[in-house]
N, C-alpha and C positions, 0 to 999 in steps of 0.2 A: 500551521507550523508555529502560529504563536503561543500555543501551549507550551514551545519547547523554547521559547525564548529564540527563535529563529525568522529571521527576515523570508519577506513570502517568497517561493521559486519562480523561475521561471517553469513554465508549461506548454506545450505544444504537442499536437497529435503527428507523428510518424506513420503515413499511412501509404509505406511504399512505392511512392510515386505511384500513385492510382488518385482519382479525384474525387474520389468517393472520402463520404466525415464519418463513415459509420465505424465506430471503436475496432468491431468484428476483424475489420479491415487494415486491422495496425495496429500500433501501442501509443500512450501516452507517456513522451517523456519529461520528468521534472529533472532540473537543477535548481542546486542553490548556490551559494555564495562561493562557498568552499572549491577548492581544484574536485576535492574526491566527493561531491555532495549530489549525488547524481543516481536514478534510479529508471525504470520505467515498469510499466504497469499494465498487462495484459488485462483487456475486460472481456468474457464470454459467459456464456449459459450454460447453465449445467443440471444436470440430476437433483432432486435438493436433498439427497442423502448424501451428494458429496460436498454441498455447505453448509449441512448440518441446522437447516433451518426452513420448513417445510414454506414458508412463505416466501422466501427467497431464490432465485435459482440462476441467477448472477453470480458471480468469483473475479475478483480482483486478482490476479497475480503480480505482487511488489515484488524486482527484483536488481539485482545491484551488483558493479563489481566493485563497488565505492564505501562510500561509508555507511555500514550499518545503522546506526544511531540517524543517519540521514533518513534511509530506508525503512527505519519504525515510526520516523513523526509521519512517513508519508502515508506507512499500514495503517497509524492512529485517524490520520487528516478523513481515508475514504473511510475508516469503520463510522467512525462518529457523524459525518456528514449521508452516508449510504446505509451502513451494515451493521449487524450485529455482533460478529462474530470476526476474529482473525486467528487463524489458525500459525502455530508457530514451525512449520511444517521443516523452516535451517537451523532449526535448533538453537537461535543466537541470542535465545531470552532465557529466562532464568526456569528452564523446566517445564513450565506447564503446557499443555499440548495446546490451549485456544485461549483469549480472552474478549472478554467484552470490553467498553472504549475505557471505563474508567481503570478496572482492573488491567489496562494495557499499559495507560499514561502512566498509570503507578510506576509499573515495571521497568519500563522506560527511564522515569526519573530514579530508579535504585540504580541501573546499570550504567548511567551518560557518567 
């Protein structure tokens, strides 16, 4: 988040009151600072025709009923750290259907 000029979140895995740590099992939710800065993050496996990346077959799903610009540094924090690719699949960026981490932060810093 420090790319975005943002204080690190808080983070902790959700995992249904079950005692199992495996992602599959739950989501991970961040906050930050903010009342609305709040997201969580489904991780599962998938096809790699559905993440568009024959070497990967992991998908992150960032989602939010909070603040957006929250929920892009957080799509930015796992591309750049995991992934290659984030898919803009709510429309809330500026058009283009995926990007990679830098063409993301761009995007990001046009829209904050």
């Amino acid at each position: 988040m420090a790319a975005f000029a943002l204080p690190a979140p808080g983070i902790w895995l959700d995992n249904n009151d079950t005692f199992s740590s495996a992602l599959a099992d739950g989501f991970i939710v961040i906050e930050g600072q903010e009342d609305n800065d709040r997201c969580w993050v489904s991780i599962s496996r998938c096809a790699t025709d559905v993440t568009g990346d024959e070497e990967c077959s992991l998908l992150a799903d960032v989602k939010t009923r909070g603040s957006w610009l929250f929920a892009r540094g957080v799509a930015y924090a796992f591309c750049k750290a995991w992934g290659r690719i984030v898919f803009n699949d709510a429309g809330e960026l500026d058009g283009e259907e995926r990007y990679s981490a830098e063409p993301l932060k761009e995007a990001i810093h046009r829209l904050a």
